[in-house]
C-alpha positions as CSV (number, residue, x, y, z in Angstrom):
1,X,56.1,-69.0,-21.8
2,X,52.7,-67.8,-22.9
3,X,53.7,-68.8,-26.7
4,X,54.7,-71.9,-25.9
5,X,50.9,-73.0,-24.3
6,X,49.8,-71.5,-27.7
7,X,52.1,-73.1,-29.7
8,X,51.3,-76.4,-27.8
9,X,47.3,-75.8,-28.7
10,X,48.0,-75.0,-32.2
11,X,49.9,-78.3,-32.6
12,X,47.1,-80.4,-30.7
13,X,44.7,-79.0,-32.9
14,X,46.4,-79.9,-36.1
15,X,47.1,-83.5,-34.9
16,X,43.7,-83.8,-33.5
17,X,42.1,-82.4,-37.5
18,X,44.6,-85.0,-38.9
19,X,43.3,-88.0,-37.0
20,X,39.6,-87.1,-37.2
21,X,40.2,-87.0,-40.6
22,X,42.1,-90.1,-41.2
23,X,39.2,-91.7,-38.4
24,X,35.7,-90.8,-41.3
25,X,38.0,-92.1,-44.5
26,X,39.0,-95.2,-42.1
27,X,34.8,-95.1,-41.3
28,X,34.2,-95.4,-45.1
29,X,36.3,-98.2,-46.3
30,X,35.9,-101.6,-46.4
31,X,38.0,-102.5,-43.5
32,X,35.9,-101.1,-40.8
33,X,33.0,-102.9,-42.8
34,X,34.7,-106.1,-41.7
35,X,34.7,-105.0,-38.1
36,X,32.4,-106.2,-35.6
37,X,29.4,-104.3,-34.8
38,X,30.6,-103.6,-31.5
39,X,33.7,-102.1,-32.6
40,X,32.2,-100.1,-35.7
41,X,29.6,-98.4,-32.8
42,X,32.8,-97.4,-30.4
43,X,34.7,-96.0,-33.3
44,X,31.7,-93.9,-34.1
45,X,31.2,-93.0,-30.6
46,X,35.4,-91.7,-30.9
47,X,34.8,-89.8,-33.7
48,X,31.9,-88.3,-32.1
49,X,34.2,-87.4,-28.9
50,X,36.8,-86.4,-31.2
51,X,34.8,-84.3,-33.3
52,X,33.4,-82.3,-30.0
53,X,36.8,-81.9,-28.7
54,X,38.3,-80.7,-31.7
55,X,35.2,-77.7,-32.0
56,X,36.1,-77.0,-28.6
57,X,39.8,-76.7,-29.5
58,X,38.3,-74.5,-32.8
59,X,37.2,-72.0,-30.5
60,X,40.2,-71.6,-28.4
61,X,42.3,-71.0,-31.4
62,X,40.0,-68.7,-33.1
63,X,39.9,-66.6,-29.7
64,X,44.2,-66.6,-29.9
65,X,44.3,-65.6,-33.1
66,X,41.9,-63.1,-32.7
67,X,43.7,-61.6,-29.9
68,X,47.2,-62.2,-31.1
């Protein structure tokens, strides 16, 4: 049971990296340049959620691998 949870933490972190990363090159392009202003701030306020969550996430893998 206990690798499953740590399996299931190692996947949500990947997915989460992918998505934050696919979020900034979506930030930069030319599409989120057409967006309304409204919609550019809450994607940036996401990524900013994301980004915090995903540190958080950082630190509870780094602890599980460090005591695997």
């Amino acid at each position: 049971m206990a690798d499953n949870w740590r399996g299931r933490l190692f996947e949500e972190h990947s997915d989460l990296h992918r998505k934050v990363e696919r979020l900034k090159k979506f930030i930069l392009s030319e599409k989120y340049d057409s967006l309304p202003e409204i919609d550019r701030q809450d994607l940036k306020e996401q990524l900013q959620h994301m980004e915090q969550y995903h540190s958080v996430l950082m630190r509870r893998v780094s602890r599980q691998c460090n005591s695997a």
